[in-house]
mmCIF file of the N, C-alpha and C atoms, coordinates in Angstrom:
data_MODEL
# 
_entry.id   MODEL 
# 
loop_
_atom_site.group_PDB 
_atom_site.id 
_atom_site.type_symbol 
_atom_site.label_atom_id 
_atom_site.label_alt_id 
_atom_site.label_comp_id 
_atom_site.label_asym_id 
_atom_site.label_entity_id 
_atom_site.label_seq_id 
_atom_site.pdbx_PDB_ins_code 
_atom_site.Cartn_x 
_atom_site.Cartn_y 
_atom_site.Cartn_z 
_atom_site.occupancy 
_atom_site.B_iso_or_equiv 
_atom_site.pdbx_formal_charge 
_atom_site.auth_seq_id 
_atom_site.auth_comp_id 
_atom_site.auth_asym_id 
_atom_site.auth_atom_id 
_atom_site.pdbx_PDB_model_num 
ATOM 1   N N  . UNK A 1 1  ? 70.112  115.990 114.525 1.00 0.00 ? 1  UNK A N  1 
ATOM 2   C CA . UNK A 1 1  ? 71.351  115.547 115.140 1.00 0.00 ? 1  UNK A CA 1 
ATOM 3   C C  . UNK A 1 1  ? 71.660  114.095 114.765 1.00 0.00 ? 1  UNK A C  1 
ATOM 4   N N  . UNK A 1 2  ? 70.551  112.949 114.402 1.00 0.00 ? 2  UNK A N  1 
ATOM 5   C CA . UNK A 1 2  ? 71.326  112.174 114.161 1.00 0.00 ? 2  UNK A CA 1 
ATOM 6   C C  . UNK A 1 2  ? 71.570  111.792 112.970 1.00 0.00 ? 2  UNK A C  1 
ATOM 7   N N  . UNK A 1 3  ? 71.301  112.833 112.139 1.00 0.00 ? 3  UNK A N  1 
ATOM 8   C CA . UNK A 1 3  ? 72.257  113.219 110.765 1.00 0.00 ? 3  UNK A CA 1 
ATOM 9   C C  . UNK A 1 3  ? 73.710  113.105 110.617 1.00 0.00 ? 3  UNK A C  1 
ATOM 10  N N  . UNK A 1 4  ? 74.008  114.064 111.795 1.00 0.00 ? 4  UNK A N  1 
ATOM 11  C CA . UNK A 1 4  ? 74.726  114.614 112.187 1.00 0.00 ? 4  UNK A CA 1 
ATOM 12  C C  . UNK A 1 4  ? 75.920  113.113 113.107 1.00 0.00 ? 4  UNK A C  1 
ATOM 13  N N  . UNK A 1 5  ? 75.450  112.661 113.861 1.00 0.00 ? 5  UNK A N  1 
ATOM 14  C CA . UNK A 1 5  ? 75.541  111.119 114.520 1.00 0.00 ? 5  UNK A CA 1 
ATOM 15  C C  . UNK A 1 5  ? 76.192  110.235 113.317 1.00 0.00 ? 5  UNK A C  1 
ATOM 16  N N  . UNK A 1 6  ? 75.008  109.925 112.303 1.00 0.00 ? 6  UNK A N  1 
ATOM 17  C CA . UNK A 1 6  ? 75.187  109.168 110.907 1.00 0.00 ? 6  UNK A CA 1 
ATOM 18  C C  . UNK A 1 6  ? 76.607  109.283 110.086 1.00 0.00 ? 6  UNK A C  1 
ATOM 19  N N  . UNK A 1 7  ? 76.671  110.670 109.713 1.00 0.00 ? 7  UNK A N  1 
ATOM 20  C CA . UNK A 1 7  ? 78.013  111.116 109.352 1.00 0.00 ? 7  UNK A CA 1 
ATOM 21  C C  . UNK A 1 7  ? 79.159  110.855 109.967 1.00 0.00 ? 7  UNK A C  1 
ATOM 22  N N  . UNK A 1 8  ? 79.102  111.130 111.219 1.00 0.00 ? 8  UNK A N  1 
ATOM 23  C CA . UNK A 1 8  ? 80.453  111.126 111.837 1.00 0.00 ? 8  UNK A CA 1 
ATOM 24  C C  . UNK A 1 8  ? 80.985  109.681 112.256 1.00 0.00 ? 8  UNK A C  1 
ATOM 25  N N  . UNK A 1 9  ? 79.908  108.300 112.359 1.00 0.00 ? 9  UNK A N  1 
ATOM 26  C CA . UNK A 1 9  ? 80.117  107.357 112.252 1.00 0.00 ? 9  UNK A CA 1 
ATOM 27  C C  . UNK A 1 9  ? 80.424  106.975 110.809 1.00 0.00 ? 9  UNK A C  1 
ATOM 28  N N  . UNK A 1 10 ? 79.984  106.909 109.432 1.00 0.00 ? 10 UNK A N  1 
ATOM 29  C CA . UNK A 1 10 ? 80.370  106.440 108.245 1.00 0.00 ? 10 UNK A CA 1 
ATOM 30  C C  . UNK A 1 10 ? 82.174  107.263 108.011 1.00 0.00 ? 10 UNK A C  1 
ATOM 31  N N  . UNK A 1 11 ? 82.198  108.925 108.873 1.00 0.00 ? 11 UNK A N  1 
ATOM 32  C CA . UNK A 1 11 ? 83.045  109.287 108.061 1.00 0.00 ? 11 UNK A CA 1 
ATOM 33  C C  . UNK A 1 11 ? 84.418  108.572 109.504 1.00 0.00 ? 11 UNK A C  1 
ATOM 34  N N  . UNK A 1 12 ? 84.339  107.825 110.591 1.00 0.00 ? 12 UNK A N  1 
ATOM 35  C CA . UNK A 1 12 ? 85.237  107.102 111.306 1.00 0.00 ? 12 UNK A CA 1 
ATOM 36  C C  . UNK A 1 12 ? 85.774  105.711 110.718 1.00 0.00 ? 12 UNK A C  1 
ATOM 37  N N  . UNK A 1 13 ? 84.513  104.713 109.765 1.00 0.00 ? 13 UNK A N  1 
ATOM 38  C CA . UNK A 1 13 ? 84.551  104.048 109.426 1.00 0.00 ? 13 UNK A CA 1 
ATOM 39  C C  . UNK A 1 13 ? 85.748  104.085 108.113 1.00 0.00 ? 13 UNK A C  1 
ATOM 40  N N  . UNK A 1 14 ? 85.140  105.125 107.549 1.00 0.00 ? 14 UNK A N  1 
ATOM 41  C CA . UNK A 1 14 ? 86.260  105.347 106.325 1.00 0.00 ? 14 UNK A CA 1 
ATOM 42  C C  . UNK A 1 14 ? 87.467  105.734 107.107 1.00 0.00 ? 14 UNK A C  1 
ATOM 43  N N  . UNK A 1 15 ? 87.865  106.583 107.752 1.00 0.00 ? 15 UNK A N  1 
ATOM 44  C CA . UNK A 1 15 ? 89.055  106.503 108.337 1.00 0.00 ? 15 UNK A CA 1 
ATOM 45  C C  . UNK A 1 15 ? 89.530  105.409 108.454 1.00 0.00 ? 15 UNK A C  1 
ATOM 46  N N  . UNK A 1 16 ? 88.490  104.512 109.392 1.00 0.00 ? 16 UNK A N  1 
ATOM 47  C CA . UNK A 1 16 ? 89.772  102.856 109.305 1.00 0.00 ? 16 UNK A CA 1 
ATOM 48  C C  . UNK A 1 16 ? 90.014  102.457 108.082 1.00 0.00 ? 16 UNK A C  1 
ATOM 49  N N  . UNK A 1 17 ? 89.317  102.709 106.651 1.00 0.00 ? 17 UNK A N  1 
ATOM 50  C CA . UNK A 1 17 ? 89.792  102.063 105.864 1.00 0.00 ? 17 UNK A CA 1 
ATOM 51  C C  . UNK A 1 17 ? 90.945  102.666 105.472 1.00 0.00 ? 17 UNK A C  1 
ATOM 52  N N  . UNK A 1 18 ? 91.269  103.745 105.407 1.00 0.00 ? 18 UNK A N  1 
ATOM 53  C CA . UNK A 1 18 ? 92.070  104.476 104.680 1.00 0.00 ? 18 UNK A CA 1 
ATOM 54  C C  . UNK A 1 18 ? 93.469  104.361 105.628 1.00 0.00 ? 18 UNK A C  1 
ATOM 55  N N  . UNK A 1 19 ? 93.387  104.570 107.018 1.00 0.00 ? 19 UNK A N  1 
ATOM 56  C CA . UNK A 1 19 ? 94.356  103.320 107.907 1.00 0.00 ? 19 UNK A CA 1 
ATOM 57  C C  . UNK A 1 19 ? 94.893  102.323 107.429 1.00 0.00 ? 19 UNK A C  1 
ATOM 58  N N  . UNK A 1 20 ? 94.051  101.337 107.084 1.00 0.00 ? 20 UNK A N  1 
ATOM 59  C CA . UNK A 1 20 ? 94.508  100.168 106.747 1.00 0.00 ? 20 UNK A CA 1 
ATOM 60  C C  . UNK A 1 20 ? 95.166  100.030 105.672 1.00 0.00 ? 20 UNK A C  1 
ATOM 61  N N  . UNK A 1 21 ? 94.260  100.519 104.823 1.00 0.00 ? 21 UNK A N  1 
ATOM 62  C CA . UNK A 1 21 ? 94.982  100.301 102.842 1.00 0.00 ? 21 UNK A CA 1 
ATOM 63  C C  . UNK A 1 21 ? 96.473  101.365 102.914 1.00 0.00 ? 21 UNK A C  1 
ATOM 64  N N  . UNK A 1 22 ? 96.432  102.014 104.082 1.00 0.00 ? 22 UNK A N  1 
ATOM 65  C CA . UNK A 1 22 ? 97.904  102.576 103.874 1.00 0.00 ? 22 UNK A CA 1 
ATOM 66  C C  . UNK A 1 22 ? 98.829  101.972 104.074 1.00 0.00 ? 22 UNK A C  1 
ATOM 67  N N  . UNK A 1 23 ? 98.658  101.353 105.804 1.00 0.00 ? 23 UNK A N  1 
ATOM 68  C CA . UNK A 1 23 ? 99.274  99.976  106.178 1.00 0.00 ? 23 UNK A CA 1 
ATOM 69  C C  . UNK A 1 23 ? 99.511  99.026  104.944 1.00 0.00 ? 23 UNK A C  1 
ATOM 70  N N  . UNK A 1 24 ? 98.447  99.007  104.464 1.00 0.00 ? 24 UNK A N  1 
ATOM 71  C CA . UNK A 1 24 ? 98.900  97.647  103.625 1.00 0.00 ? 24 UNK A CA 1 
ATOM 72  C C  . UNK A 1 24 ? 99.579  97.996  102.228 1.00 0.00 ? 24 UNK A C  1 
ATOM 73  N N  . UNK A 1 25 ? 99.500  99.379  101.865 1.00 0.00 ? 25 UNK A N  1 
ATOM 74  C CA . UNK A 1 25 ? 100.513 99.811  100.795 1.00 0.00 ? 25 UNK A CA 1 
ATOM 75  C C  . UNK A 1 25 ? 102.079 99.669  101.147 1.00 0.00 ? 25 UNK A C  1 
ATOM 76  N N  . UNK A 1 26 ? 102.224 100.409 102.715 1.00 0.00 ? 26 UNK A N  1 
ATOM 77  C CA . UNK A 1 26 ? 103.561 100.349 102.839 1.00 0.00 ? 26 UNK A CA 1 
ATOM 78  C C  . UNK A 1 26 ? 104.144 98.925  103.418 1.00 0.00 ? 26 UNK A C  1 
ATOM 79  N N  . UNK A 1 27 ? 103.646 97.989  103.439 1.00 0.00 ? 27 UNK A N  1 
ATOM 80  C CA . UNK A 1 27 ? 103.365 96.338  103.511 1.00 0.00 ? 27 UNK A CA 1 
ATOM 81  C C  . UNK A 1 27 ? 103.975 96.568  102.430 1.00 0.00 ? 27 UNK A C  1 
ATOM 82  N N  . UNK A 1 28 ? 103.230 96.610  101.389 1.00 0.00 ? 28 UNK A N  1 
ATOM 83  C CA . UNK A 1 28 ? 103.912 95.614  99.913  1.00 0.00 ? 28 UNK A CA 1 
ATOM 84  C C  . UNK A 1 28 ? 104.623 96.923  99.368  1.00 0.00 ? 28 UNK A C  1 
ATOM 85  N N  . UNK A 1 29 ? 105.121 97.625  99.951  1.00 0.00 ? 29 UNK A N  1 
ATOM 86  C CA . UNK A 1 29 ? 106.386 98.818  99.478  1.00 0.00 ? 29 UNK A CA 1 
ATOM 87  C C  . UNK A 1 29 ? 107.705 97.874  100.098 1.00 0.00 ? 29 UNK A C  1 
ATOM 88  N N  . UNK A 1 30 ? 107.503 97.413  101.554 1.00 0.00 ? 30 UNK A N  1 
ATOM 89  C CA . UNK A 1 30 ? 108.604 96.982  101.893 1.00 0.00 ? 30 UNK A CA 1 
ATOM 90  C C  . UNK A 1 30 ? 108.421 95.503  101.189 1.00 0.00 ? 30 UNK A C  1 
ATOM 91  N N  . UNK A 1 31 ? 107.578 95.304  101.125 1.00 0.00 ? 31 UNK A N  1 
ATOM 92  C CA . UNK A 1 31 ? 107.614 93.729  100.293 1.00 0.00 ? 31 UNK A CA 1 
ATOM 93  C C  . UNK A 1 31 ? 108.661 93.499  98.478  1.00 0.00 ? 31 UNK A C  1 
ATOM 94  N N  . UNK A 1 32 ? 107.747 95.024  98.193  1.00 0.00 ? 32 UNK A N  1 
ATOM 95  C CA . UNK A 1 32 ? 108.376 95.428  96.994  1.00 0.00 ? 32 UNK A CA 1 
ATOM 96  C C  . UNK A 1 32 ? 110.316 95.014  97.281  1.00 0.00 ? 32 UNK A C  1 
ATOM 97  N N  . UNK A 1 33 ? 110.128 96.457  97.793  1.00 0.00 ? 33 UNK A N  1 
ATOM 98  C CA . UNK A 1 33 ? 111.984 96.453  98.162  1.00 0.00 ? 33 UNK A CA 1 
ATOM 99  C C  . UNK A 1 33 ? 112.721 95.142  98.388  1.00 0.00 ? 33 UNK A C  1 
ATOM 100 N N  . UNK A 1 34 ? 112.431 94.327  99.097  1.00 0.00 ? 34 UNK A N  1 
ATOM 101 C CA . UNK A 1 34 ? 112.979 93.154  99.412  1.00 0.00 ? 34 UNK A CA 1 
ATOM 102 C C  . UNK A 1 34 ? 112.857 92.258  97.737  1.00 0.00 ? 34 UNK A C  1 
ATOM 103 N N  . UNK A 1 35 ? 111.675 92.395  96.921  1.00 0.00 ? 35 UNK A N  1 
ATOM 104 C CA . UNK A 1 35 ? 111.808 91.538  95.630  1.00 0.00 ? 35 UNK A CA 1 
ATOM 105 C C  . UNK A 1 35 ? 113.112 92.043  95.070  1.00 0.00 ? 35 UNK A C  1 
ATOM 106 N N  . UNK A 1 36 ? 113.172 93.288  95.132  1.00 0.00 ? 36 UNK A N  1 
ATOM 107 C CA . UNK A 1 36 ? 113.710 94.162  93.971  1.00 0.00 ? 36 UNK A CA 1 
ATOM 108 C C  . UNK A 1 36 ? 114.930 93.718  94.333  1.00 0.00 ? 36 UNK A C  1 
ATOM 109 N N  . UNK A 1 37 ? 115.632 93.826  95.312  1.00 0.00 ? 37 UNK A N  1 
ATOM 110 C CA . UNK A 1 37 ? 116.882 93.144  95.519  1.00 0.00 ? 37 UNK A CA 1 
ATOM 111 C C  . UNK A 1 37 ? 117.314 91.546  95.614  1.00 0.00 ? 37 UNK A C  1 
ATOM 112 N N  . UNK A 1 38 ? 115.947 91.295  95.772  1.00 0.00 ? 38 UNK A N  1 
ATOM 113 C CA . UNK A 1 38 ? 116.281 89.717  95.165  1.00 0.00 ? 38 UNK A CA 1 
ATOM 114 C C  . UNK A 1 38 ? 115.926 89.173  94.029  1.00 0.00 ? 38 UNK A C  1 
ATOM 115 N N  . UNK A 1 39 ? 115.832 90.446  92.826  1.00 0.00 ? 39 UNK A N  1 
ATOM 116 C CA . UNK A 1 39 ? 115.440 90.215  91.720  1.00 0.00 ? 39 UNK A CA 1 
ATOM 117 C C  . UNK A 1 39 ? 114.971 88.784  91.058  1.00 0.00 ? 39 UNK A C  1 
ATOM 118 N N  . UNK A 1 40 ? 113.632 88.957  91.837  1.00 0.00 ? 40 UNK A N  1 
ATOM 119 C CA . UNK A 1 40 ? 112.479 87.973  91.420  1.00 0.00 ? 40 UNK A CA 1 
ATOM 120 C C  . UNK A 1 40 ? 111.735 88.693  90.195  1.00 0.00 ? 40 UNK A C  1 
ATOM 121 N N  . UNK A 1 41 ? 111.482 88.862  89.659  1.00 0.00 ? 41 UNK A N  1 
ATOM 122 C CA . UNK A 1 41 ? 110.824 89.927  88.798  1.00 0.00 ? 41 UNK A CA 1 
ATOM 123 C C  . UNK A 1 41 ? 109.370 89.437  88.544  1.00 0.00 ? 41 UNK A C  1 
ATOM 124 N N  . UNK A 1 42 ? 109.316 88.088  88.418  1.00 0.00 ? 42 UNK A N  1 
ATOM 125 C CA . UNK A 1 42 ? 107.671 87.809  88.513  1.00 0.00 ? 42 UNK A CA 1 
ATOM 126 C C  . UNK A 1 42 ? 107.123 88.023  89.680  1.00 0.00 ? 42 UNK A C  1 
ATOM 127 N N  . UNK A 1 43 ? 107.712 87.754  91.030  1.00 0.00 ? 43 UNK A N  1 
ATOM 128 C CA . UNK A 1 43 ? 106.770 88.256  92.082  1.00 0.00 ? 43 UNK A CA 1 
ATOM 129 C C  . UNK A 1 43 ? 107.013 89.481  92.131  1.00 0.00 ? 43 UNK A C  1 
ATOM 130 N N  . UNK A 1 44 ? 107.780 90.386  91.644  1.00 0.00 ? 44 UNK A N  1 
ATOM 131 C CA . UNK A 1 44 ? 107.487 91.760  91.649  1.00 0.00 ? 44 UNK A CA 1 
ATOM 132 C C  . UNK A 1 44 ? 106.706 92.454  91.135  1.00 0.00 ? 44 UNK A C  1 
ATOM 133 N N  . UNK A 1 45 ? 106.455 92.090  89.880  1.00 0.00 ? 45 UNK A N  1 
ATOM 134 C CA . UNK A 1 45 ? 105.438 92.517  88.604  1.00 0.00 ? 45 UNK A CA 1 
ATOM 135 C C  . UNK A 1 45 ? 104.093 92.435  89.900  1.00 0.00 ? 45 UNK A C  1 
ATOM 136 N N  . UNK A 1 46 ? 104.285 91.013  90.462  1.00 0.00 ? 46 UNK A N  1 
ATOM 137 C CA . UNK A 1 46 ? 102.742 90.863  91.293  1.00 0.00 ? 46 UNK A CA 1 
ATOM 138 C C  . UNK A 1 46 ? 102.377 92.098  92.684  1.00 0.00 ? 46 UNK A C  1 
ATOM 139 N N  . UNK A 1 47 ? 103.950 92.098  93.156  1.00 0.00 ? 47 UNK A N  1 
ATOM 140 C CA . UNK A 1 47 ? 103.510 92.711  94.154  1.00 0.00 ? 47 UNK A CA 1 
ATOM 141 C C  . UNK A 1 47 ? 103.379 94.440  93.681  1.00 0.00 ? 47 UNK A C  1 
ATOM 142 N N  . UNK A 1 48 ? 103.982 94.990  92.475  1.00 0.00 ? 48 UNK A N  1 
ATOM 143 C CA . UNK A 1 48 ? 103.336 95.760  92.084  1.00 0.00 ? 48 UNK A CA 1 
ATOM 144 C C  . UNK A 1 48 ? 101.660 96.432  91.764  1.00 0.00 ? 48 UNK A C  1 
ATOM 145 N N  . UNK A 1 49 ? 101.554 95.322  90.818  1.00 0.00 ? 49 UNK A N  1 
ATOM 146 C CA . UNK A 1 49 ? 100.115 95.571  90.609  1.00 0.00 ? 49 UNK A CA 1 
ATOM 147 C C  . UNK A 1 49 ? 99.193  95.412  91.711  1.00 0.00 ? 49 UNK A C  1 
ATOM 148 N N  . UNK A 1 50 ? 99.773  94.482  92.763  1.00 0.00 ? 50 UNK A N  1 
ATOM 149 C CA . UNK A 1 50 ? 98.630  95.055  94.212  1.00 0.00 ? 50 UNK A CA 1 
ATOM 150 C C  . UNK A 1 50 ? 98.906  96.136  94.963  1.00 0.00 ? 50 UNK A C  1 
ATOM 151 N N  . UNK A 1 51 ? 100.171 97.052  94.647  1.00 0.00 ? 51 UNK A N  1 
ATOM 152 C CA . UNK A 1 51 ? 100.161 98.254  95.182  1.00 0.00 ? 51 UNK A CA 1 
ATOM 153 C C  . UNK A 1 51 ? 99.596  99.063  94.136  1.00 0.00 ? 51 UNK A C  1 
ATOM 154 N N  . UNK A 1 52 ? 99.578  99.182  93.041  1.00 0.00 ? 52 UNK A N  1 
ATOM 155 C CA . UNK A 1 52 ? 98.130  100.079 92.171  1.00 0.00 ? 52 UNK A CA 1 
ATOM 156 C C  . UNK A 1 52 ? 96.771  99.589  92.298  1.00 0.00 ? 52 UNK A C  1 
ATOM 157 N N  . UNK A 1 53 ? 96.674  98.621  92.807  1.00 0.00 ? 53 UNK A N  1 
ATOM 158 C CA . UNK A 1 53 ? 95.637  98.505  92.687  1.00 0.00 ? 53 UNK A CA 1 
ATOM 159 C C  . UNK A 1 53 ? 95.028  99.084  94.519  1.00 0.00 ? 53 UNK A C  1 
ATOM 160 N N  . UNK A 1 54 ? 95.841  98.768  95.353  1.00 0.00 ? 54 UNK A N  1 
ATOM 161 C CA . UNK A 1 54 ? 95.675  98.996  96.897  1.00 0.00 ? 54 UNK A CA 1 
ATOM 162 C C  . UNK A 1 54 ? 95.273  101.004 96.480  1.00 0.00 ? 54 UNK A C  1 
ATOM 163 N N  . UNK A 1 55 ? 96.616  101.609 95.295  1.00 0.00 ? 55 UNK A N  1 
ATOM 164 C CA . UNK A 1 55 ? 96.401  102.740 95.496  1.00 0.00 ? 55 UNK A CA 1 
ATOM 165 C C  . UNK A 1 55 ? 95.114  103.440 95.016  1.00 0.00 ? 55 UNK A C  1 
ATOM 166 N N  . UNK A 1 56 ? 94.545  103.140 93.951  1.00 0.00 ? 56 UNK A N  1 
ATOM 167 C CA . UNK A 1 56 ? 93.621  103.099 93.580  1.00 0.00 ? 56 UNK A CA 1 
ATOM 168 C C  . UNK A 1 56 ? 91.989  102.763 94.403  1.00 0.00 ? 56 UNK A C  1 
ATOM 169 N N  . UNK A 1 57 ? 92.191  101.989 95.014  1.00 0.00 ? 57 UNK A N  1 
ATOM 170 C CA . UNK A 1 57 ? 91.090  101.984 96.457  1.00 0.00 ? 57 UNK A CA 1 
ATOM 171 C C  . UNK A 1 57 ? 91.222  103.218 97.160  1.00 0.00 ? 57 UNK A C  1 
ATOM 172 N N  . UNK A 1 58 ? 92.729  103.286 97.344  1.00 0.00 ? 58 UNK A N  1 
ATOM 173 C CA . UNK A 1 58 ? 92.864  104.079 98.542  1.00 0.00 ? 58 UNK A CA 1 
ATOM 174 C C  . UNK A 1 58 ? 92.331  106.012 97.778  1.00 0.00 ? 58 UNK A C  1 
ATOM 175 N N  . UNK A 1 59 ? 92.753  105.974 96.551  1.00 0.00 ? 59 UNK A N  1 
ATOM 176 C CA . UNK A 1 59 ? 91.851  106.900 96.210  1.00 0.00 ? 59 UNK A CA 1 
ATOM 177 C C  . UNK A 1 59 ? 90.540  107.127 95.815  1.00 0.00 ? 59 UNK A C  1 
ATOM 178 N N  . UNK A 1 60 ? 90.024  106.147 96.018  1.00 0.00 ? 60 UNK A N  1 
ATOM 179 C CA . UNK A 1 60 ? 88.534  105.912 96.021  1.00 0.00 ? 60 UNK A CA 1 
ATOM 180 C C  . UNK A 1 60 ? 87.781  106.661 97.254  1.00 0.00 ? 60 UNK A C  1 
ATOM 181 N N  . UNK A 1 61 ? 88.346  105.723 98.244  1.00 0.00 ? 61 UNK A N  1 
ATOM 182 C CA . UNK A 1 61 ? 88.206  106.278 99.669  1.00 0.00 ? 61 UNK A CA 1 
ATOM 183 C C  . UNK A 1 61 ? 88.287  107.469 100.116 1.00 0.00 ? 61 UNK A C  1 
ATOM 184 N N  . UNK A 1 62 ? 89.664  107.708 99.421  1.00 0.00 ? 62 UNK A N  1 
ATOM 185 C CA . UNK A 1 62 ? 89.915  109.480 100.005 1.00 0.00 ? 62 UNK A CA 1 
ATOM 186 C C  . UNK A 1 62 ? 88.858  110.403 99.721  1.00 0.00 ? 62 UNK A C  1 
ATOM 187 N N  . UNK A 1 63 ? 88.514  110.258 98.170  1.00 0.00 ? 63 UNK A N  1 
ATOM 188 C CA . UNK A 1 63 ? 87.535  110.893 97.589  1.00 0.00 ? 63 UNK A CA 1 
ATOM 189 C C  . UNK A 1 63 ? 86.200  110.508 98.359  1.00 0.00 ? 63 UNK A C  1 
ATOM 190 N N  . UNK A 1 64 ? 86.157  109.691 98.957  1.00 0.00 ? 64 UNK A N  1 
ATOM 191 C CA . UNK A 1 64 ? 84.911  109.459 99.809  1.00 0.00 ? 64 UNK A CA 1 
ATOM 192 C C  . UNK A 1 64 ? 84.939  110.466 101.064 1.00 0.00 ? 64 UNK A C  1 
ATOM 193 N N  . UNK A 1 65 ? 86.243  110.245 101.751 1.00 0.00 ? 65 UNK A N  1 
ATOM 194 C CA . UNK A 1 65 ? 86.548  110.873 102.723 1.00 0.00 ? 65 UNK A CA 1 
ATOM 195 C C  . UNK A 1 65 ? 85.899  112.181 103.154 1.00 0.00 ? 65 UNK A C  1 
ATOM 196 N N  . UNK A 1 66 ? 86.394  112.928 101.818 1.00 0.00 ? 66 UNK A N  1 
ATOM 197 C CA . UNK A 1 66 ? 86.107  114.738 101.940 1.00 0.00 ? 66 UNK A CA 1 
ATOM 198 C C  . UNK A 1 66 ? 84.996  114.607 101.410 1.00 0.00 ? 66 UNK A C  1 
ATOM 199 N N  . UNK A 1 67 ? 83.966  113.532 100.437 1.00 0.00 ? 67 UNK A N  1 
ATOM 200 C CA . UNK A 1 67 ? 82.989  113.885 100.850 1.00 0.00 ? 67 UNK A CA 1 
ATOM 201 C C  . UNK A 1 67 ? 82.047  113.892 101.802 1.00 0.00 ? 67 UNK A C  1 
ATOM 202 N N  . UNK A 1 68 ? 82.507  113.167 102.583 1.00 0.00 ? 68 UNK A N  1 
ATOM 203 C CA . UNK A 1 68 ? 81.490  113.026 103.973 1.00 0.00 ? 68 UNK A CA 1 
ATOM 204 C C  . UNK A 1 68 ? 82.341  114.317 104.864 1.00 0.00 ? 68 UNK A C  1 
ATOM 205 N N  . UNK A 1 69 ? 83.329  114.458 104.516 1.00 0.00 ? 69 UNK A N  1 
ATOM 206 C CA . UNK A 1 69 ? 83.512  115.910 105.335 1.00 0.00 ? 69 UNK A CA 1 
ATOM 207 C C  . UNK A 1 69 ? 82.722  117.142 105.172 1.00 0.00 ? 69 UNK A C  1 
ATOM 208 N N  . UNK A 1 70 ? 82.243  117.118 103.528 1.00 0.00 ? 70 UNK A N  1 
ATOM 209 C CA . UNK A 1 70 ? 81.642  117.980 103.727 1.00 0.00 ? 70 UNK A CA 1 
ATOM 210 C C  . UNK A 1 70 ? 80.186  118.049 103.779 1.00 0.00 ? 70 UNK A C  1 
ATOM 211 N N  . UNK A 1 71 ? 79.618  116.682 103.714 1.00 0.00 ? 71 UNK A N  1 
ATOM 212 C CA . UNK A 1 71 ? 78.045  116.410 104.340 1.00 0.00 ? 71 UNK A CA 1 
ATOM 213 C C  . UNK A 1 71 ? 78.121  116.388 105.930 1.00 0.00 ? 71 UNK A C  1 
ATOM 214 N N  . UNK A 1 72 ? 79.534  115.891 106.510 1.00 0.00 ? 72 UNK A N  1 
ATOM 215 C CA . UNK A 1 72 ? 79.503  116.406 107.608 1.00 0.00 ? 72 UNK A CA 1 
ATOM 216 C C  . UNK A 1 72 ? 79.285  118.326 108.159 1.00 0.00 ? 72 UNK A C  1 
ATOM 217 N N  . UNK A 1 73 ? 79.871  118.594 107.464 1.00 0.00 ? 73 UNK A N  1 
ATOM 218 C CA . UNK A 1 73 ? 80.011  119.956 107.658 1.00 0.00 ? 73 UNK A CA 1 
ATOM 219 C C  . UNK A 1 73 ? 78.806  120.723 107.984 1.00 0.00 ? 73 UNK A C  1 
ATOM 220 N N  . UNK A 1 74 ? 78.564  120.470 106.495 1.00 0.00 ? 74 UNK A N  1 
ATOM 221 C CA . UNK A 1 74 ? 76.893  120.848 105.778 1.00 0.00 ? 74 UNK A CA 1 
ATOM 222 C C  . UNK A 1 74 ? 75.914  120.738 106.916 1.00 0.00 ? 74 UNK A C  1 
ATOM 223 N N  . UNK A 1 75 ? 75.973  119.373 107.476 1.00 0.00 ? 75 UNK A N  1 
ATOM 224 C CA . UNK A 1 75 ? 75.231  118.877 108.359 1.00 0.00 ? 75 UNK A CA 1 
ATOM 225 C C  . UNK A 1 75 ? 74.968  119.656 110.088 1.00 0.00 ? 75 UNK A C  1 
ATOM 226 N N  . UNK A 1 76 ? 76.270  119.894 110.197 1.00 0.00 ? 76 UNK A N  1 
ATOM 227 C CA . UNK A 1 76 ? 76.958  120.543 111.254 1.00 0.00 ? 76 UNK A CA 1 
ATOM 228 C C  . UNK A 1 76 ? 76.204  122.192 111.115 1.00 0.00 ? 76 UNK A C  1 
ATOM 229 N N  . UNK A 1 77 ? 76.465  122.919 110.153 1.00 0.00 ? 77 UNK A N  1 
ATOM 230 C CA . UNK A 1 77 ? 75.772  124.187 110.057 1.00 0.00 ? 77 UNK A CA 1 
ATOM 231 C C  . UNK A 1 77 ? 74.672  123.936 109.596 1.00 0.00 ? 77 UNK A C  1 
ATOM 232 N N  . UNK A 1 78 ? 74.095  122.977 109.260 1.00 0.00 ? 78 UNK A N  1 
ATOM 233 C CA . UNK A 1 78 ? 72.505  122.997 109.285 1.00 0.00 ? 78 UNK A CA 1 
ATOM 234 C C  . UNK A 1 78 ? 71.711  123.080 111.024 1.00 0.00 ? 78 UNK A C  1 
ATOM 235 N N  . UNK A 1 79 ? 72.591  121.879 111.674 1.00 0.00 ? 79 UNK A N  1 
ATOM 236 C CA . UNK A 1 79 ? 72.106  121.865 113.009 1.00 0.00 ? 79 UNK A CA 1 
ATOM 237 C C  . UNK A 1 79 ? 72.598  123.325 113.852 1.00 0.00 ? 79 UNK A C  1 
ATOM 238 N N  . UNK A 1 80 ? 73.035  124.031 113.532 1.00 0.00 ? 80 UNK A N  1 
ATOM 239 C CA . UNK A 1 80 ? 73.706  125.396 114.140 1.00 0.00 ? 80 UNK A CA 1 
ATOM 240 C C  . UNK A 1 80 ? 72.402  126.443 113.521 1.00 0.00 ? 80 UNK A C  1 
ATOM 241 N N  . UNK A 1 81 ? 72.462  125.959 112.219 1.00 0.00 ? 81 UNK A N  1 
ATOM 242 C CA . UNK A 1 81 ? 71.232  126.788 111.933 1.00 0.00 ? 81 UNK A CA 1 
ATOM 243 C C  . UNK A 1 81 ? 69.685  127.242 112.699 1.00 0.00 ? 81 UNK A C  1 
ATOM 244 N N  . UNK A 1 82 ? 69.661  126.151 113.149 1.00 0.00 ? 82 UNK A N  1 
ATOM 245 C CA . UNK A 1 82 ? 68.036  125.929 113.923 1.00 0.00 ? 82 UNK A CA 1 
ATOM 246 C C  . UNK A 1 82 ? 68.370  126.166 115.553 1.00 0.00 ? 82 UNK A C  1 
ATOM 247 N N  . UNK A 1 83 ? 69.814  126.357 115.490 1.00 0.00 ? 83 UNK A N  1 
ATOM 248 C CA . UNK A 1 83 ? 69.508  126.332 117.332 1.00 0.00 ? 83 UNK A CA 1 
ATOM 249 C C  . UNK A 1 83 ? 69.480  128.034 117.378 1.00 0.00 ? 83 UNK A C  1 
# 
């Protein structure tokens, strides 16, 4: 069980991240929008590349995500197994 414990805390933790880096994508989406109409184009170029790069974490994470879903899982019918 506290396999089982282990998992479900790392896979809450990643949730906040994946919270946040969303927050902070749609941050510099509206940040974006506001350059774009005030056609700054160098701070846009910038605030671009920190939304690929934000997205790019954020698919890091995700891919982390489902895997602890399914060591959660795993974990989950292992402990079902023995009872």
């Amino acid at each position: 069980m506290n396999k089982f414990n282990r998992l479900v805390s790392e896979q809450m933790d990643t949730m906040e991240k994946l919270l946040f880096l969303q927050s902070e994508i749609e941050r510099c989406q509206g940040l974006e929008k506001e350059l774009i109409e005030l056609q700054e184009q160098a701070k846009l170029e910038s605030i671009q590349q920190e939304i690929a790069s934000k997205k790019a974490e954020l698919k890091e994470i995700h891919e982390m995500f489902e895997q602890q879903t399914e060591e959660l899982i795993q974990s989950y019918q292992d402990v079902r197994a023995l009872v």
